[in-house]
Structures are given as structure tokens and as C-alpha cells.
C-alpha atoms as an extended CHARMM CRD file, in Angstrom:
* protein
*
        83  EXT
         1         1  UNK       CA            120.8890000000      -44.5090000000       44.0510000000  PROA      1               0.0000000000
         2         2  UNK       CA            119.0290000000      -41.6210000000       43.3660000000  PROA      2               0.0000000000
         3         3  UNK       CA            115.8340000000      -42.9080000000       43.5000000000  PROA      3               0.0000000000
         4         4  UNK       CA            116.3180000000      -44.5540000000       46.3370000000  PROA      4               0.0000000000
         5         5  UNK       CA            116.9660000000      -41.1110000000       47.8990000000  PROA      5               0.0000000000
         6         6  UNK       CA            114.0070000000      -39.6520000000       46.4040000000  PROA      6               0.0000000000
         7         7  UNK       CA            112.1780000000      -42.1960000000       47.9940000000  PROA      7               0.0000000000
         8         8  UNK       CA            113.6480000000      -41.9070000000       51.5790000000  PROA      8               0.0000000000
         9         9  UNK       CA            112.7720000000      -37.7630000000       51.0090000000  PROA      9               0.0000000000
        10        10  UNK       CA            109.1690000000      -38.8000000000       50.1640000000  PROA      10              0.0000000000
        11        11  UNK       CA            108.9090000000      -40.9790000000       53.1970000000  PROA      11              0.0000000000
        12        12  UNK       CA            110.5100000000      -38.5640000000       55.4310000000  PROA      12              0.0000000000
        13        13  UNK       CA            107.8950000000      -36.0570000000       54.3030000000  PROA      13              0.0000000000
        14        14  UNK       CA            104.9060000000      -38.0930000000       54.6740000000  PROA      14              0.0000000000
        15        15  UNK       CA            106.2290000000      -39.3360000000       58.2250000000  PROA      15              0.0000000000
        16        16  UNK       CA            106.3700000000      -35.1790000000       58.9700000000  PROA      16              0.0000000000
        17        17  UNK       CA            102.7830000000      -35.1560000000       57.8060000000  PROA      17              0.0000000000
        18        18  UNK       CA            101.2120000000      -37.7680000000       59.7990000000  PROA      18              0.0000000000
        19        19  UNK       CA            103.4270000000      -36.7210000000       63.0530000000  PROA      19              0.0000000000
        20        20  UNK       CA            101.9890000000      -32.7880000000       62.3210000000  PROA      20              0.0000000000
        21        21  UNK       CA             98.1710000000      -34.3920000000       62.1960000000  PROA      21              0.0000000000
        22        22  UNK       CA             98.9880000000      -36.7070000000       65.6410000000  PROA      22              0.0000000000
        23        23  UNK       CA            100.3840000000      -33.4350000000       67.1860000000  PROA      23              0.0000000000
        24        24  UNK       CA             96.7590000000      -31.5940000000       66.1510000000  PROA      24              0.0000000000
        25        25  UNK       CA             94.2700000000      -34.3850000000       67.5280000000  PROA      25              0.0000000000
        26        26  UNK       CA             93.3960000000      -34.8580000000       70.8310000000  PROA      26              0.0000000000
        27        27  UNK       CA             91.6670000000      -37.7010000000       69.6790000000  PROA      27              0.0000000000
        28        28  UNK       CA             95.0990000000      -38.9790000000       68.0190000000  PROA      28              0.0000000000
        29        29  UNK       CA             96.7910000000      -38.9090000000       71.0790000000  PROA      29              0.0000000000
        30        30  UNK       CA             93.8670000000      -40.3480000000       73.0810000000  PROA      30              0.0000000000
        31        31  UNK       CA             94.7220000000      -43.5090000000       71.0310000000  PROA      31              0.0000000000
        32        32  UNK       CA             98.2650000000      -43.3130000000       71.0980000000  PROA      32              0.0000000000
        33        33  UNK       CA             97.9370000000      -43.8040000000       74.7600000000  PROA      33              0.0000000000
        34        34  UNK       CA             97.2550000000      -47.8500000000       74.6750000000  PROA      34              0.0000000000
        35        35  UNK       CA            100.5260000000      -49.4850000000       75.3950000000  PROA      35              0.0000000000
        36        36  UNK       CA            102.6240000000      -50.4760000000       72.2300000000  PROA      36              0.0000000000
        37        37  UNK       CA            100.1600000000      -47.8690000000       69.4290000000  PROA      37              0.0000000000
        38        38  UNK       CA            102.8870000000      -45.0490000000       68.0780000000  PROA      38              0.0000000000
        39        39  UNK       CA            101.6680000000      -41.8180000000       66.8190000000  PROA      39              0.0000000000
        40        40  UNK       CA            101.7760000000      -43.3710000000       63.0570000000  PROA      40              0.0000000000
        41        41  UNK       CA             99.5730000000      -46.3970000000       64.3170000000  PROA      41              0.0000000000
        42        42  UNK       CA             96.8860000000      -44.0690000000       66.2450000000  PROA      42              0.0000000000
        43        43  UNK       CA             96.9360000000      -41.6230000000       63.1640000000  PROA      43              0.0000000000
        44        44  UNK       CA             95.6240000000      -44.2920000000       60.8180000000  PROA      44              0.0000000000
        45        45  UNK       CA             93.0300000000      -45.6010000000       63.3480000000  PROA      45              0.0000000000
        46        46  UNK       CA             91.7060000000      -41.9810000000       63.9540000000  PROA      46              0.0000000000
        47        47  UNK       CA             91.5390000000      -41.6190000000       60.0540000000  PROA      47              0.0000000000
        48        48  UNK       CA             90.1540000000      -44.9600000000       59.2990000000  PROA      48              0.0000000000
        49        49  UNK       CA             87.1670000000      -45.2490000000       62.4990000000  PROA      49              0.0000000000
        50        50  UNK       CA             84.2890000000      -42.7790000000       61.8430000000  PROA      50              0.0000000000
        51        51  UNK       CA             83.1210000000      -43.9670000000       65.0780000000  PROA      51              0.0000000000
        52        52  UNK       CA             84.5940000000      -46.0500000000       67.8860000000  PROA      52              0.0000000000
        53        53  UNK       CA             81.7910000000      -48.1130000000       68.8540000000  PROA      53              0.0000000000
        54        54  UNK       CA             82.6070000000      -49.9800000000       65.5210000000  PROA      54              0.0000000000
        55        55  UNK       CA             85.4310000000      -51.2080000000       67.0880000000  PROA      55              0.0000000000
        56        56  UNK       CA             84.8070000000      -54.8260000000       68.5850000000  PROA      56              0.0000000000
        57        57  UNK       CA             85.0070000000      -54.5480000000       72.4200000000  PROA      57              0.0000000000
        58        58  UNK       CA             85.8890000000      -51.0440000000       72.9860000000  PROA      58              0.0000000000
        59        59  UNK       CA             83.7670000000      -49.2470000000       75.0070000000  PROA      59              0.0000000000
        60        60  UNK       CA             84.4790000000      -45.1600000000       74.2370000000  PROA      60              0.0000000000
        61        61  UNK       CA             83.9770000000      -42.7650000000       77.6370000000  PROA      61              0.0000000000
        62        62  UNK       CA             81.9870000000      -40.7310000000       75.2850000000  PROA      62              0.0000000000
        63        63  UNK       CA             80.3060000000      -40.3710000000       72.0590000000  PROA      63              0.0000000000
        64        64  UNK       CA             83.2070000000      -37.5440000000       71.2830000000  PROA      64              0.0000000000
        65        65  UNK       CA             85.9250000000      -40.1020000000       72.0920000000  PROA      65              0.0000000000
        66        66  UNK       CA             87.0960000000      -39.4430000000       68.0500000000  PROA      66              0.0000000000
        67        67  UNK       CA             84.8940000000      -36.0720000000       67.2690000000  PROA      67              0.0000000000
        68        68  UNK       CA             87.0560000000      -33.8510000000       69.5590000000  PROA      68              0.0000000000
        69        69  UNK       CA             88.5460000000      -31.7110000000       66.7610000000  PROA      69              0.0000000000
        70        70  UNK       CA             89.3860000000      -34.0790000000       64.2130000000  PROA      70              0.0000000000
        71        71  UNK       CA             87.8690000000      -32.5430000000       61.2880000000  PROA      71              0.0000000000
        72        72  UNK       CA             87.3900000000      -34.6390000000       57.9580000000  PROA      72              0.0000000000
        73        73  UNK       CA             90.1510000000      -32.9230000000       56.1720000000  PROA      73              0.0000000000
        74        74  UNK       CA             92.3640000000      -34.3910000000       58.6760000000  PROA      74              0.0000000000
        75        75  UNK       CA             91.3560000000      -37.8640000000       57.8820000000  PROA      75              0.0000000000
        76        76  UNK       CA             92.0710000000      -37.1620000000       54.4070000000  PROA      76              0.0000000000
        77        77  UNK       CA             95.4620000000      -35.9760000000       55.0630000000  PROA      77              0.0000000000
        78        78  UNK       CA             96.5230000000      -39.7290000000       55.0580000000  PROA      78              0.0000000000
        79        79  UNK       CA             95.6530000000      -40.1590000000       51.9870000000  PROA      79              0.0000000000
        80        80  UNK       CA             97.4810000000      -37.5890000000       50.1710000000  PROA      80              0.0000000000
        81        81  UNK       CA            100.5590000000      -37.7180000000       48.0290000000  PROA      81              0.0000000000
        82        82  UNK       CA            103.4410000000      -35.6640000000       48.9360000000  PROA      82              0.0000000000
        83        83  UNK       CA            104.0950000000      -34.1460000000       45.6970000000  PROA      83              0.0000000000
């Protein structure tokens, strides 16, 4: 049982995390405006697409559609452990 709530804390915390980075990108919450993408979803579509036009059928308003303020670092927060 224990583990299991060392687990839940861990998830907790990394759900905190990647809720902090959606907060902090305007070009997270540019995604997270299509109908049925949460903030979790458009976090790890910001972090994973270097550039939109890579995306099949989406046409970006401009070329700073992702480059906003979305530094690297954020990107890489999704990949970090939370220990």
C-alpha cells in the first residue's frame, strides 16, 4: 500500500509540473484551444513538435505559432523525473 501511495505522490507531482509549464506557454495554451486537447495533451505536443508545419494538414498563422516563449528547457521539462 505504500508504494502505491508513493506512486500516486509521484504522479501528482509530475501532473503539477506539466500544468506549471501549460500555465507558462502561450504556445501551450494556443493548442489547448482545439476542442477535446487538455493542458496535459497540448503540453506533450508543444514538447514533442519543433515546428508545426510538420504536422500533416495544419496550417500555423505564423512561423511563431510554437516559438512564442517556449524555450528548450521547457520541452525538456517532460522528460524529467520527479525525484
Amino acid at each position: 500500500m505504500d508504494q502505491l501511495r508513493e506512486h500516486d505522490k509521484r504522479i501528482t507531482a509530475f501532473d503539477e509540473r506539466i500544468d506549471a509549464v501549460f500555465k507558462s506557454s502561450v504556445a501551450c495554451q494556443r493548442v489547448g484551444q482545439i476542442e477535446g486537447v487538455g493542458p496535459k495533451t497540448a503540453t506533450v505536443i508543444v514538447a514533442a513538435v519543433s515546428d508545426p508545419r510538420d504536422l500533416v494538414g495544419i496550417s500555423p498563422p505564423d512561423s511563431d505559432w510554437f516559438s512564442d516563449s517556449t524555450p528548450v528547457a521547457t520541452k525538456r521539462r517532460c522528460s524529467v523525473s520527479a525525484h
